[in-house]
N, C-alpha and C positions, 0 to 999 in steps of 0.2 A: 443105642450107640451105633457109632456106623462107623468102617475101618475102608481103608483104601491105601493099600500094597506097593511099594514097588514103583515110585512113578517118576518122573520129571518135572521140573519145573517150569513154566513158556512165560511168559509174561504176566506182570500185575501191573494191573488197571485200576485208579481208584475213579469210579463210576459216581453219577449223582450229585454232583458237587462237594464229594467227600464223604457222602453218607453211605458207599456201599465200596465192597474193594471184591476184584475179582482175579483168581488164580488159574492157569492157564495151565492143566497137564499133559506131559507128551509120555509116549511110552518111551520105556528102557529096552523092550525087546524088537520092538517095531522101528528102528532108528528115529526114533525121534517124533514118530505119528504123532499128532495133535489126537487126544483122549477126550478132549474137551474142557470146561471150566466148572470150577466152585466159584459160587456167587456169594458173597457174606453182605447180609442186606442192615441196613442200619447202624452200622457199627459203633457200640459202646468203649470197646479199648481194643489196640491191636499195641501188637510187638514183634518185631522180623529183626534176627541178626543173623551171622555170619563168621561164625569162629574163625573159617578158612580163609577168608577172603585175600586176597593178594593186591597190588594198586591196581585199580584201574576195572579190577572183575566187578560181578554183579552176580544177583540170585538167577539170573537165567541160564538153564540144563544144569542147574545142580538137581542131583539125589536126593529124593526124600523116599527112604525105606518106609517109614506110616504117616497116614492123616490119619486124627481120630477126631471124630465130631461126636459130641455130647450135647444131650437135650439138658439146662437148667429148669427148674422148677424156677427160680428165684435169683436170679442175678443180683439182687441187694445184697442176698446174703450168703450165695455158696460163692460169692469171691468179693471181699472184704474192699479191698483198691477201689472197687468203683463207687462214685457219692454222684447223685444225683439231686442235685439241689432244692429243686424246684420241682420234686416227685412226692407224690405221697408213699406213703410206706406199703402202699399195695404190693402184691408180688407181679414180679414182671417176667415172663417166663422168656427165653434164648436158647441160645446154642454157646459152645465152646469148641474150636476147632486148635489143635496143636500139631503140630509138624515132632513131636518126640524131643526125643533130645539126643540129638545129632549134631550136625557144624552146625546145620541151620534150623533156627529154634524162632518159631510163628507160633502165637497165639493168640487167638481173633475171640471175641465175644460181640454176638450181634446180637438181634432179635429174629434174622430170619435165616437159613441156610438154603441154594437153590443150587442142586445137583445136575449141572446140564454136560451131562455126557452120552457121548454119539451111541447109537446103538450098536455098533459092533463092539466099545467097551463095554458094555451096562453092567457085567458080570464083574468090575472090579470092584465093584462095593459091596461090601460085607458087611450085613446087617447082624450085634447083637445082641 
């Protein structure tokens, strides 16, 4: 599992014609620094909302106190909603990334997770 602190939100990009979506973080201490992005590659289910949301706002420079990305063994069957129709019953191994449960509540199941942040943040990821 892997944890990332404390961050901001910059833009989401959905990439590949829909098969991959990518998140844009900026720091909270650095006014706004670009951190760099989470790439979530193949995407099986996503979900982004907005408790707070006011008219007209959007998910861009909201707070997100944690990301936690998790390794599945098996996305058939450690989360039940997803059917894949025309899959055999093999296991398919993924990721699960979730935003916590805050205002704003994200949670991505892919097959790949691609951690492209600058080198002077690298330390915000927390491997456990």
């Amino acid at each position: 599992m892997k944890k990332i602190e404390d961050v901001g939100l910059g833009d989401i990009k959905i990439l590949e014609y829909g098969n991959d979506i990518s998140f844009e973080l900026t720091s909270v201490y650095n006014n706004g620094e670009i951190i760099g992005e989470i790439i979530c590659k193949n995407v099986k289910y996503i979900s982004i909302k907005n408790d707070d949301f006011d008219a007209g706002d959007g998910f861009q420079g909201s707070y997100i106190p944690i990301i936690i990305v998790q390794n599945l063994d098996n996305i058939l069957t450690d989360e039940q909603f997803i059917y894949f129709s025309n899959h055999s019953t093999d296991k398919i191994k993924g990721y699960m990334m979730t935003f916590g449960k805050f205002s704003i509540q994200c949670k991505v199941i892919c097959l790949d997770i691609i951690f492209n942040i600058s080198e002077k943040f690298k330390d915000i990821i927390i491997d456990e």
